[in-house]
C-alpha positions as CSV (number, residue, x, y, z in Angstrom):
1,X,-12.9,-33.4,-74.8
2,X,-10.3,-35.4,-76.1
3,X,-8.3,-35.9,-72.8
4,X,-11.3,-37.7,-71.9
5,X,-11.7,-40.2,-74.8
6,X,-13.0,-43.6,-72.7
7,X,-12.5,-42.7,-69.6
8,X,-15.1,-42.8,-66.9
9,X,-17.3,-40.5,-65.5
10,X,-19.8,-41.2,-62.5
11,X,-23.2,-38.6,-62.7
12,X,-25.3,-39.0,-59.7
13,X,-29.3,-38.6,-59.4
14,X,-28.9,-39.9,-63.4
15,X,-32.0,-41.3,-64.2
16,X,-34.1,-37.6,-65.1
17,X,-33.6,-34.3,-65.8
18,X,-30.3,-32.7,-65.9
19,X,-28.6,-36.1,-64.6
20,X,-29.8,-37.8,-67.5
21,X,-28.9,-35.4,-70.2
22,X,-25.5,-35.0,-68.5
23,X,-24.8,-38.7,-68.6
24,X,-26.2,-38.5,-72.5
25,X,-23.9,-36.1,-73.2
26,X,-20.7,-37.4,-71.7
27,X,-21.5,-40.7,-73.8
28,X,-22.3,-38.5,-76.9
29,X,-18.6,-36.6,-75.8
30,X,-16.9,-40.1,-75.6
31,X,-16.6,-40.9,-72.5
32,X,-18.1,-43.8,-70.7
33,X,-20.7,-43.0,-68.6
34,X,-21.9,-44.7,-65.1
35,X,-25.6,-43.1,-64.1
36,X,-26.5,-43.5,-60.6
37,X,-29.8,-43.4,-59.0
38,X,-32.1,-45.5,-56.9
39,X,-34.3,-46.7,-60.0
40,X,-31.6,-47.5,-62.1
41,X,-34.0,-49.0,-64.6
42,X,-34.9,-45.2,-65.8
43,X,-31.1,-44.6,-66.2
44,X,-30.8,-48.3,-68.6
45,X,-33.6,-46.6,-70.6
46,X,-31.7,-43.9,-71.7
47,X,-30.2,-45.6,-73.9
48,X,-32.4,-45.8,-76.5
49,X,-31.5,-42.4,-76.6
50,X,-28.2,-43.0,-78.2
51,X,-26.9,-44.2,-80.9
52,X,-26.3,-48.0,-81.0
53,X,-22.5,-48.1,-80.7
54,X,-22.5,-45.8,-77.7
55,X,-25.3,-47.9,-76.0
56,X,-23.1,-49.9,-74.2
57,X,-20.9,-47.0,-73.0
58,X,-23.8,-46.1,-70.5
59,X,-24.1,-47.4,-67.2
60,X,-26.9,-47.9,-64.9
61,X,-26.1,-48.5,-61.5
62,X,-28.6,-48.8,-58.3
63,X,-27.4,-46.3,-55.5
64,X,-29.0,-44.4,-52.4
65,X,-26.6,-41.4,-52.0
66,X,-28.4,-40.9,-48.4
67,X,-27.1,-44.1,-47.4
68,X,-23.0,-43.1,-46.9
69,X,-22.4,-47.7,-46.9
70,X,-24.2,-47.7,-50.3
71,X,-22.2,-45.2,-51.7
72,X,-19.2,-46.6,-50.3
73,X,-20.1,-50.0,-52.0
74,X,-21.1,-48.7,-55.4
75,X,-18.0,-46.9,-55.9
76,X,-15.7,-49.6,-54.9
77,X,-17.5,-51.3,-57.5
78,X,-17.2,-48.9,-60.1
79,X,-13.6,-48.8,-59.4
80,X,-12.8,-52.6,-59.6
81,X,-14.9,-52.9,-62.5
82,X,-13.8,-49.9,-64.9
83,X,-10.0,-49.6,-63.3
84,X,-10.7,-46.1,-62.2
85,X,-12.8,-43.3,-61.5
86,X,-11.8,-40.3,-63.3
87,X,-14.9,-37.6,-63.7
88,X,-17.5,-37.2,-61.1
89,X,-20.4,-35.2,-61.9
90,X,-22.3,-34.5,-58.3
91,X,-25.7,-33.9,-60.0
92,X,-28.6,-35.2,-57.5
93,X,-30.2,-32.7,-55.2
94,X,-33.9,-32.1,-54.3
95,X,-35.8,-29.5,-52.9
96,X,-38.8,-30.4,-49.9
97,X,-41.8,-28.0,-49.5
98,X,-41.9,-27.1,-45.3
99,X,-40.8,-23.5,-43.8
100,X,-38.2,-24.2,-41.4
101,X,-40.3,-23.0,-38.9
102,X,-42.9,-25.3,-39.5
103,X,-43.6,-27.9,-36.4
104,X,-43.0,-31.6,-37.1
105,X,-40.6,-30.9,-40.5
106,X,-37.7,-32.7,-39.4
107,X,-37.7,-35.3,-42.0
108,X,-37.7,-33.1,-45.0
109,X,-35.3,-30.6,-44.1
110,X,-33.2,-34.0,-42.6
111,X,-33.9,-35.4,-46.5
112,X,-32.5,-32.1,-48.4
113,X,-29.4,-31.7,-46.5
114,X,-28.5,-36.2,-46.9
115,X,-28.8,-35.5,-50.3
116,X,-27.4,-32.0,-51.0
117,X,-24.6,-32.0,-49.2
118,X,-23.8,-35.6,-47.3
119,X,-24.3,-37.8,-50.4
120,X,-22.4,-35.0,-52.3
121,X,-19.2,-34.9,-49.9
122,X,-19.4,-38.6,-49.6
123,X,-19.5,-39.4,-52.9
124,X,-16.5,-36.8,-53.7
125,X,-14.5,-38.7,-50.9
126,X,-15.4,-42.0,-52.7
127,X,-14.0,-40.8,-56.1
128,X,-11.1,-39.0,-54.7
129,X,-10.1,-42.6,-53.5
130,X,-10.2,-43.8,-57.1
131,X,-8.5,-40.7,-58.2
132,X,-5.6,-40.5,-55.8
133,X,-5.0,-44.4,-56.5
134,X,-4.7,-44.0,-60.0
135,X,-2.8,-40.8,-60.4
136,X,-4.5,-39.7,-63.5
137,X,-6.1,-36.3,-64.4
138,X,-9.3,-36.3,-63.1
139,X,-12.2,-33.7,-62.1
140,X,-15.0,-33.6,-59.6
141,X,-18.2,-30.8,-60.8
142,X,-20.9,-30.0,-58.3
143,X,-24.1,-28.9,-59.7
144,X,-24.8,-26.3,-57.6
145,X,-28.0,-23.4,-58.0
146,X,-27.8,-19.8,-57.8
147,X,-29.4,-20.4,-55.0
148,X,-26.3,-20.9,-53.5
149,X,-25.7,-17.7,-54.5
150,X,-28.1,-15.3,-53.3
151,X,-30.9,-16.4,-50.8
152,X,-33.9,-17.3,-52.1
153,X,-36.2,-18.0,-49.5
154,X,-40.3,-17.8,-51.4
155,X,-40.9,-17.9,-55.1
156,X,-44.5,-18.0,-56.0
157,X,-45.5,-20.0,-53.0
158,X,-42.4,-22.6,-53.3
159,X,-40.7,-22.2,-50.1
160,X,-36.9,-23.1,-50.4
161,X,-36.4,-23.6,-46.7
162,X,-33.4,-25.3,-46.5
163,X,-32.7,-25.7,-50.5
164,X,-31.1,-22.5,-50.2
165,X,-28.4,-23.2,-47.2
166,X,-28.0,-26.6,-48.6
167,X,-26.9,-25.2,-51.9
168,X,-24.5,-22.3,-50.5
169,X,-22.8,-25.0,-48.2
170,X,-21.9,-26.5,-51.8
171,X,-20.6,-23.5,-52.7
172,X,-18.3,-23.4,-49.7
173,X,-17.4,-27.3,-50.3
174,X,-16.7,-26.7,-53.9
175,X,-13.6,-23.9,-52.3
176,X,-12.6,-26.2,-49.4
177,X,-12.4,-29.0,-52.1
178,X,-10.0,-27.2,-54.4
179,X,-8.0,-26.2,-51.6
180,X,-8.0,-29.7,-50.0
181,X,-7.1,-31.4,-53.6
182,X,-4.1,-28.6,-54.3
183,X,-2.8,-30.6,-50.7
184,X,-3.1,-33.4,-52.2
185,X,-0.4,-33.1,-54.6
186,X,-3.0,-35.0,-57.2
187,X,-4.3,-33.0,-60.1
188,X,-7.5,-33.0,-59.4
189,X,-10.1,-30.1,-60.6
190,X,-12.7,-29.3,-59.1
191,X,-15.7,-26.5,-60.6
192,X,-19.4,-25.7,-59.7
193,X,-22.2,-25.2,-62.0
194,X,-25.2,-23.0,-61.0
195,X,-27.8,-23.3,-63.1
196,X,-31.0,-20.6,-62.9
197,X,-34.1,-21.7,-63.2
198,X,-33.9,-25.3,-65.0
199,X,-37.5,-26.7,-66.6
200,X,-36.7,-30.0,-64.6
201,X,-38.7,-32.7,-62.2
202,X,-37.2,-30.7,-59.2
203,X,-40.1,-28.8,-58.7
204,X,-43.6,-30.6,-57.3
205,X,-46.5,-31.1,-60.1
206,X,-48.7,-28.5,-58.5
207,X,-45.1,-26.0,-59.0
208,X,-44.9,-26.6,-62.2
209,X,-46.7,-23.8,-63.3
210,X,-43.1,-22.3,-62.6
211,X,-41.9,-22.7,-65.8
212,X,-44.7,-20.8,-67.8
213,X,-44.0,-17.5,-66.1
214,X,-40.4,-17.4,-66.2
215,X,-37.4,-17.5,-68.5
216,X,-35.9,-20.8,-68.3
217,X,-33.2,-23.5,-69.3
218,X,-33.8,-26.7,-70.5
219,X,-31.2,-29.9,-69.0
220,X,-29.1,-30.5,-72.1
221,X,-27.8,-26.3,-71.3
222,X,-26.8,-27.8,-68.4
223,X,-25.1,-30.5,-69.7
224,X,-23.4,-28.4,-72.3
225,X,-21.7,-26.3,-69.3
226,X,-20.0,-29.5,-67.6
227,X,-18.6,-30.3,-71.3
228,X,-17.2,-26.7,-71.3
229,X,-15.6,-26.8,-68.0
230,X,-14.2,-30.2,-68.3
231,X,-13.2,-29.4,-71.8
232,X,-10.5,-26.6,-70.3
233,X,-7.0,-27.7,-70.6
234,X,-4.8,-28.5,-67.8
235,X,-3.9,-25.7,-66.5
236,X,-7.4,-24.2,-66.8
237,X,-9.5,-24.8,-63.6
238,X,-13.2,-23.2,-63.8
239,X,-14.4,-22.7,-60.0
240,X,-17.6,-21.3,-60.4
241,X,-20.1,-20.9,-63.8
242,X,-22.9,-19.4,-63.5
243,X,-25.9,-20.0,-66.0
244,X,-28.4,-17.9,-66.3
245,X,-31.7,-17.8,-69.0
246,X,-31.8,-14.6,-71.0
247,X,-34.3,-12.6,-69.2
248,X,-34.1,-13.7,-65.9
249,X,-36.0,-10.9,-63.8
250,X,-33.5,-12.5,-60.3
């Protein structure tokens, strides 16, 4: 990780879960870190989290990936004010309960593909501006699911509806983003991470229950991943990493 002493890294849906600890651990790692997320207060609390010389290497900052003028805003902020962008760790994503045949469900499946995959490619195509301006190395990870991998459509009563198409369109991005940053003569990387089952707030309180019947990992795993493949040299690009808890019966 030393090719990425103080520079900056930008971790959407920061202020829980795998966000958080990601955001943690780049800070821990050395970097600085800039958390987004609409209650940008949970994101400044972190920081009691680490230790009081790294505090102020965390950044809370209020966005709305839904909203493409907000993210357009933010990270021409985060630009002007830290003189680059150089990680970006696409980490928010939500999943809402409706089957896709359900009548009157427009607004949830609308809500999982703005944040999944619109507020995903739009915030790539805001970093990519920093990037390309500044010509330095620099690295884009999606956090994707193995749902994106196989279909998952039920899973003790969750329905995935449109979790599942959302997350294998990022797998597609993630290939159409390499190709498209090879064009671009920068040296960009670009790698997915698709977690299994992650003991996170992704799930509904009455869903919970999920994560006393099944194998699964905890955020900071998570976060340990994007450290590995960010910590590959140059001429080491990790596309796709899959990670799985020991004993996973899917």
């Amino acid at each position: 990780m030393e090719q990425w002493k103080n520079r900056v890294a930008v971790v959407t849906g920061a202020s829980g879960g795998i966000g958080a600890a990601i955001a943690k651990t780049l800070v821990n790692a050395g970097m600085i870190a800039v958390g987004l997320a609409r209650r940008a207060e949970k994101v400044e609390a972190l920081k009691k989290d680490l230790p009081a010389h790294l505090q102020g290497n965390l950044h809370a900052v209020k966005c709305d990936i839904t909203k493409e003028d907000d993210i357009i805003s933010v990270f021409d902020g985060i630009d002007s004010k830290f003189k680059g962008i150089d990680v970006l760790v696409n980490n928010a994503g939500i999943i809402r309960q409706t089957d896709l045949i359900d009548k009157d469900n427009s607004v949830p499946i609308r809500e999982v593909m703005d944040v999944n995959v619109f507020g995903l490619v739009f915030c790539t195509r805001e970093a990519y501006k920093s990037m390309e301006k500044h010509g330095r190395n620099s690295h884009v990870v999606h956090i994707n699911s193995t749902a994106g991998q196989q279909i998952f459509c039920y899973q003790d009563d969750i329905s995935y509806n449109m979790y599942t198409p959302s997350k294998f369109a990022v797998t597609a991005i993630t290939e159409i983003h390499r190709q498209e940053f090879i064009r671009s003569k920068r040296h960009i990387k670009v790698s997915s991470v698709s977690p299994g089952l992650v003991k996170t707030e992704i799930f509904m309180p009455e869903h919970r229950d999920v994560f006393s019947k099944y194998p699964v990992l905890e955020p900071e795993d998570i976060a340990q991943s994007v450290l590995y493949v960010l910590g590959t040299p140059p001429h080491v690009q990790v596309h796709e990493l899959i990670v799985k808890p020991f004993g996973e019966p899917y």
